[in-house]
Structure formats: C-alpha cells, structure tokens
C-alpha positions as CSV (number, residue, x, y, z in Angstrom):
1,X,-147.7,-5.6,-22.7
2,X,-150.8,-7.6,-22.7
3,X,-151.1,-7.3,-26.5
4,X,-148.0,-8.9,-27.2
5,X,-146.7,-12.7,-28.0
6,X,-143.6,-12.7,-27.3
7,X,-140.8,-15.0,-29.3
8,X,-138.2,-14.9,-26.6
9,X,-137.0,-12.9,-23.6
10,X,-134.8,-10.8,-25.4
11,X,-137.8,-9.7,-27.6
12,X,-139.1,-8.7,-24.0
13,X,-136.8,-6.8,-22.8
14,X,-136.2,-4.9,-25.9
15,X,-139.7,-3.8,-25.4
16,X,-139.6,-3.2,-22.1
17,X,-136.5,-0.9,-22.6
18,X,-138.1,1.2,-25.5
19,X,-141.0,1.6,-23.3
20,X,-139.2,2.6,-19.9
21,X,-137.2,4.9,-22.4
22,X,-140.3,6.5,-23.8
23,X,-142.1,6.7,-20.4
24,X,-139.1,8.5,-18.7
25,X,-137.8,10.1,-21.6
26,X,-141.0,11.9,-23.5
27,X,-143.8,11.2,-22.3
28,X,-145.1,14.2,-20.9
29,X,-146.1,13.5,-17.3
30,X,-148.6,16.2,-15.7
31,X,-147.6,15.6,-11.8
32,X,-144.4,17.3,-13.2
33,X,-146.3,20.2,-14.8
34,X,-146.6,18.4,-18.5
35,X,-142.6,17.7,-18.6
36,X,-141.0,14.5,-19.1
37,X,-139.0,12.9,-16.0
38,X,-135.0,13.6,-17.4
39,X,-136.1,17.4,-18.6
40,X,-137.6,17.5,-15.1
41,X,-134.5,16.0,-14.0
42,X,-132.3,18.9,-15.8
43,X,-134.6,21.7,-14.6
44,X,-133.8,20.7,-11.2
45,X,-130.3,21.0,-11.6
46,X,-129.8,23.3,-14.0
47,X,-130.6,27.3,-15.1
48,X,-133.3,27.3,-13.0
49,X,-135.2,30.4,-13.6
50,X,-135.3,29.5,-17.3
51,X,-137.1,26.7,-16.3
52,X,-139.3,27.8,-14.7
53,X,-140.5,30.0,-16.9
54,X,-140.8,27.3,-19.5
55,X,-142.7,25.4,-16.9
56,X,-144.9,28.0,-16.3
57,X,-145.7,28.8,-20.5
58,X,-146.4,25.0,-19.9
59,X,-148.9,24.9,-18.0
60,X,-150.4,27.8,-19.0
61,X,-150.6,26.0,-22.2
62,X,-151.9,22.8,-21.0
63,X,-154.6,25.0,-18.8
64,X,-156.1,26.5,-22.7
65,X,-156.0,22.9,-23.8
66,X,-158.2,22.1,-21.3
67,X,-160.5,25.0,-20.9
68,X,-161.0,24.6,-25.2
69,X,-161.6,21.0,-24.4
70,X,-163.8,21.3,-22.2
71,X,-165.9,24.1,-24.0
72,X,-165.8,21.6,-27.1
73,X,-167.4,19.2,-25.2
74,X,-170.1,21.3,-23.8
75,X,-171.2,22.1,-27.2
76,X,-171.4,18.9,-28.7
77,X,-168.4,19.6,-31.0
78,X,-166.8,17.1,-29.6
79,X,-168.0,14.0,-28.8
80,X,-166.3,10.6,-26.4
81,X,-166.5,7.7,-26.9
82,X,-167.2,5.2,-23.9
C-alpha cells in the first residue's frame, strides 16, 4: 500500500478488497503446504483423502523447486540480487 496515492476512500478499499481477495484466495501460502487459504478451507471439509494426496504431490513439488534452486545457486547459474 505504501506505493499508492490514493483519490478517495472508496479507491482504498477497492484495493484493499482485491488484495484480501488475492491473499486468501490464490496466493499460495506454504504454512498450508503451498495451498491457498479457501482450497485449504475445502480440503478440510471435504473428500479428504483426495486432498491429501494433492497436498502431498504439492509439496513434493515445491521440495524439487527448492532442491533445483538451491543447486542453481550453488553453481553460479543463478545469481540474487541484494
């Protein structure tokens, strides 16, 4: 929020809405094994051995991503900027 003027309050809460809505909607969160909060939600009340399973392909997942990232950055092929 901090790189925004704002012209008026409704212009503020219209992007405070779209971001609550993206933050709880699709941003992947990793306390919640890389799953948004309302599919987390819906796991937790629905089919959940299909869930977990999908859970567990997604963290899986998000463990390569790392270890490849990781190995990138210990051979120089990737580089951060700081």
């Amino acid at each position: 929020m901090n790189a925004y003027l704002f012209d008026s309050l409704d212009r503020v809460r219209e992007i405070t809405e779209n971001w609550m809505r993206s933050y709880n909607e699709w941003r992947p969160h990793s306390s919640l094994g890389g799953l948004p909060p309302t599919v987390y939600r819906e796991m937790l009340t629905a089919d959940v051995p299909y869930y977990y399973e999908l859970l567990k392909k997604k963290q899986e997942k998000l463990k390569e991503q790392k270890k490849d990232l990781m190995q990138k950055l210990l051979t120089g092929e990737v580089r951060v900027k700081i």
